[in-house]
N, C-alpha and C positions, 0 to 999 in steps of 0.2 A: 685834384680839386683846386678851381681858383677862388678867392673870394672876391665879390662883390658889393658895394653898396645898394643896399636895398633902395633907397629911392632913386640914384639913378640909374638902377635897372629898373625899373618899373616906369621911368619915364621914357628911357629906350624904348621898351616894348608898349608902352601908349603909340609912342613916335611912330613906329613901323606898323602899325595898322593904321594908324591914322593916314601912315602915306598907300597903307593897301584899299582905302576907302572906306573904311569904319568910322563912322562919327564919334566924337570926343568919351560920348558917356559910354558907348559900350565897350571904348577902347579901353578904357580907365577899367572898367567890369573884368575885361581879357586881362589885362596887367597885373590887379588883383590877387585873382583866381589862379595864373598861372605863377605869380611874386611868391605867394602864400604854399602853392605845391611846394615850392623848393625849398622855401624858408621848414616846411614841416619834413626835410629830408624827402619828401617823392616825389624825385627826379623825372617818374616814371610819365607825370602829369604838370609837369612844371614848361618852364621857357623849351623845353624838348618839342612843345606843342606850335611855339609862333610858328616856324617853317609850314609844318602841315595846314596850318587854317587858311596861311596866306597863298599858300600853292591852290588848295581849294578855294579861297575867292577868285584867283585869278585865270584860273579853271572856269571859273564860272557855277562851282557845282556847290558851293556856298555863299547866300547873301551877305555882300558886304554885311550889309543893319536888319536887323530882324524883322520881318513882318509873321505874322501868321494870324490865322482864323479860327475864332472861336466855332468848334463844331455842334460842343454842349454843354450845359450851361443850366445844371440842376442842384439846388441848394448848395452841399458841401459838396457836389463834384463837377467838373469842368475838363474839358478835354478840346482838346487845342492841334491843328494843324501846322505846323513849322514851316510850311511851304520850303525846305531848304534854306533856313534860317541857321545858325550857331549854335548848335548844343546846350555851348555853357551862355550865353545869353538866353536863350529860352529857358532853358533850369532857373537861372537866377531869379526871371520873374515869374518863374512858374512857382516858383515856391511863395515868391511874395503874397499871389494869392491864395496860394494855399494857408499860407499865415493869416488872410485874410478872412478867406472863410471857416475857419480853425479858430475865431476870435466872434465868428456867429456861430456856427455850429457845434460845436466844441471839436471836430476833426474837419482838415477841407484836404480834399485832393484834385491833384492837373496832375493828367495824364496826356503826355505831349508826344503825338507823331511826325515821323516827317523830318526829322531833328539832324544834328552832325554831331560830330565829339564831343563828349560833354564834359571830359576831365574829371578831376576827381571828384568823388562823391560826397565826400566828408562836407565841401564846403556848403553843399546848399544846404545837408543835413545840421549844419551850423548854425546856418542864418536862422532857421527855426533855434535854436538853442541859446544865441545871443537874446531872444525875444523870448526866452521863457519858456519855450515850448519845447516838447517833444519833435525830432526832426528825422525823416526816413526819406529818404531817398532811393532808388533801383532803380536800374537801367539795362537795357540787353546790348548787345555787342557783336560785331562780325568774328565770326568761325574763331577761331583761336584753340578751342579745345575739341577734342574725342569724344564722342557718347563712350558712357563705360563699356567698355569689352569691345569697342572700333577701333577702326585704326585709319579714320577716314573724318578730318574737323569739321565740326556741324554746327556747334555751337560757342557763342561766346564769354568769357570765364563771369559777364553778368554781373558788376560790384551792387554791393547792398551796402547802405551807409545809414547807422543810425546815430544821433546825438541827443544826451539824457543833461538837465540842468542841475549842477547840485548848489547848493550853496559857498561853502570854505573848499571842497576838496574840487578837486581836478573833475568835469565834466566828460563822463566818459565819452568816447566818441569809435563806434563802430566804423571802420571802414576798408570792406575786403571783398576782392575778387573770389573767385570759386575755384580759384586753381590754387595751385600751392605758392606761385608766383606770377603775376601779371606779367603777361607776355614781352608786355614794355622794359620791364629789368633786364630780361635776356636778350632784348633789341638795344637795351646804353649797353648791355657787356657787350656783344659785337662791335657794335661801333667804338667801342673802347678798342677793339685788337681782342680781346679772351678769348679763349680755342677751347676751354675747358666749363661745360658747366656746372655747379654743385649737383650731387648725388639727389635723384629724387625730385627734380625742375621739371625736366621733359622726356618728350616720347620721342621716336622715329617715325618713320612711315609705313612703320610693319606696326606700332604701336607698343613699339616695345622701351623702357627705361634705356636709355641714353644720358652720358654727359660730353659727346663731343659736339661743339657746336656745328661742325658741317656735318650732322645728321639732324640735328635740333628740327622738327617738323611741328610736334604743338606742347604748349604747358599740359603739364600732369592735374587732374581734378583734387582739391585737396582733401583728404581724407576717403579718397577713392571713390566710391560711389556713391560716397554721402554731398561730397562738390559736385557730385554732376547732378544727381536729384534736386538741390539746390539749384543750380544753374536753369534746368528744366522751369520751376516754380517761379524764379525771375521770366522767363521768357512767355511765360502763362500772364502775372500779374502784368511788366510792362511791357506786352507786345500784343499779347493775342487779345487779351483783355477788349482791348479798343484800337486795336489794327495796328499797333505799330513794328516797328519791322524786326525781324526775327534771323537768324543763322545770316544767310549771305545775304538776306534784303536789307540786313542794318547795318551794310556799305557804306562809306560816302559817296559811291557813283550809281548807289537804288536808292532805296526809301530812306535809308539812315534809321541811326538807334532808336525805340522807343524810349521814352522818360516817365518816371510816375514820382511827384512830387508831395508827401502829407505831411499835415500838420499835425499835432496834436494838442489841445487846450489842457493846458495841467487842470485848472480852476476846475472846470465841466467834469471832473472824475474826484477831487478832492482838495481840501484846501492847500492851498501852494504851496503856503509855510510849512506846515507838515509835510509835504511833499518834500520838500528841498531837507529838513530835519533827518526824514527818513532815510535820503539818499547818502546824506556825510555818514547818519549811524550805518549805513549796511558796508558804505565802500571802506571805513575804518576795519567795521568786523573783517574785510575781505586782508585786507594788511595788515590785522594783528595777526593771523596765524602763523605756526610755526614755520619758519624757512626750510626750505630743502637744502639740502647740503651742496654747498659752495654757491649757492642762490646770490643774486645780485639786488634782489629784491623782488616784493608784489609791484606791479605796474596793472593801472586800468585799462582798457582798453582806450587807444590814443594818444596815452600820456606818456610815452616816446616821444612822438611826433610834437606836444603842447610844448615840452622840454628844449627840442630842437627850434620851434617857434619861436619858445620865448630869449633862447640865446641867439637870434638871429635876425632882430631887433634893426640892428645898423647894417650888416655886413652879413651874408647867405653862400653856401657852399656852392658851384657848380661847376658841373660836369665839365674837362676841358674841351671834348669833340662836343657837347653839348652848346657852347658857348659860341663857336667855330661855324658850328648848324646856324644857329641864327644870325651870326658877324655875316654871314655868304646872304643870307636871304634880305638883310640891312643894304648890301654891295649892293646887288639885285634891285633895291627898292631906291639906289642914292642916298641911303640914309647912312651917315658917320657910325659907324662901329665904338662898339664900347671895349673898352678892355678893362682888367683886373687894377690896373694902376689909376682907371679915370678916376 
């Protein structure tokens, strides 16, 4: 791992979209979102991503700046066409109105087709959380895993990300694929050199449990057939729901992912305060029980990742081929490479 400064890696990676054609504010959005993955330990959705967005604008097969079209456009619900816009630009403002009409109705959902990589989930499921709200976020994904009992990848592992407001304690923050590991962990251990992968990650092509990486063919569902009926029920919600793209149409060279972005109004179900009261007493009840032996601790869901956050303030861990991927696509674009010492 090298360290970095966090803001001048995030003005790097403004810099190199901005020289791929992306105007200032959505480049600032990319920088963000991808600063923040790494800063929260996952690597898997972090700066790993410039290279891929930028090969696709220059592809062609992703808008520099987002456009898309509103398809509908009924009280709390809106659904939106991406025309091959950015993932995580469309998510961004898809939630904002979700937030928005979550603040008239007391829930607002956008559901966004048409879309590209949207990165991790947690963050938009945030933005809603920063603002008081309850925040959900799903999204479907190209093939990566096996229907249970296949041996042939259909679907993809699908993250679901939710984020809960509390008051004093840690804000939990759901955010998880349907596999046992995002297929992107096993793509940084390749690229790292690993030959070997943990017991329990992935299958072959017979569909059988594997840890050598030159058999590695797709992530394992996790908890077996309860991740893939899950995964299923994502690809229902954000795909079929309102057309967006499913199995191998949520490519970036078909239709790209669907997105489904809610909000939810605390106020419109109960008073806030109480709400927020409620959440410190149950997450306390959840950390006073007894430890398990040799326990390191209760952790909420997310508060890993806030921990890692909040120590990584100035300076953020990353990947060194990780770092390498995007110094080549900087060459690439003329733009001065960063390194660990800038």
């Amino acid at each position: 791992m090298l360290k970095l400064n966090v803001q001048k890696l995030t003005a790097k990676v403004v810099e190199i979209f901005e020289k791929a054609g992306v105007n200032e504010k959505e480049a600032r959005i990319f920088a963000d979102m991808l600063v923040q993955a790494d800063q929260r330990g996952v690597h898997t959705h972090g700066i790993v991503c410039v290279s891929r967005y930028v090969n696709l604008i220059r592809k062609g097969r992703m808008k520099a700046n987002m456009e898309y079209k509103v398809e509908k456009d009924r009280g709390a619900i809106a659904v939106w066409n991406g025309e091959g816009s950015s993932g995580q630009i469309l998510g961004y403002y898809g939630m904002k109105e979700a937030m928005r009409k979550a603040k008239q109705f007391g829930i607002g959902a956008v559901a966004i087709k048409h879309a590209n990589h949207f990165g991790a989930a947690a963050y938009y499921a945030q933005m809603a959380n920063r603002e008081g709200m309850i925040g959900i976020a799903v999204a479907t994904g190209d093939p990566t895993m096996c229907p249970w009992g296949g041996a042939e990848k259909e679907i993809g592992n699908n993250p679901v990300a939710i984020a809960v407001p509390a008051r004093n304690e840690v804000s939990p923050v759901l955010d998880m694929a349907q596999s046992v590991v995002a297929n992107g962990k096993i793509s940084n251990l390749r690229m790292q050199g690993v030959k070997t992968i943990p017991e329990g990650w992935a299958l072959d092509n017979e569909g059988q449990p594997t840890t050598d990486m030159d058999r590695f063919y797709s992530v394992t569902p996790m908890a077996g057939y309860k991740g893939w009926g899950t995964a299923v029920m994502v690809d229902v919600l954000a795909g079929i729901l309102f057309g967006g793209g499913c199995g191998w149409d949520a490519k970036d060279d078909k239709e790209g992912p669907g997105l489904l972005m809610m909000a939810w109004n605390i106020e419109d179900f109960r008073d806030k305060e109480e709400f927020l009261d409620a959440m410190d007493h149950r997450i306390q009840q959840y950390k006073g029980v007894k430890l398990a032996k040799n326990s390191k601790g209760i952790f909420m869901p997310g508060e890993i990742e806030d921990i890692k956050f909040r120590q990584s303030q100035e300076e953020v861990d990353i990947i060194d081929e990780i770092l390498e991927k995007m110094n080549t696509t900087a060459d690439e674009l003329g733009v001065e490479r960063i390194s660990a010492e800038s």
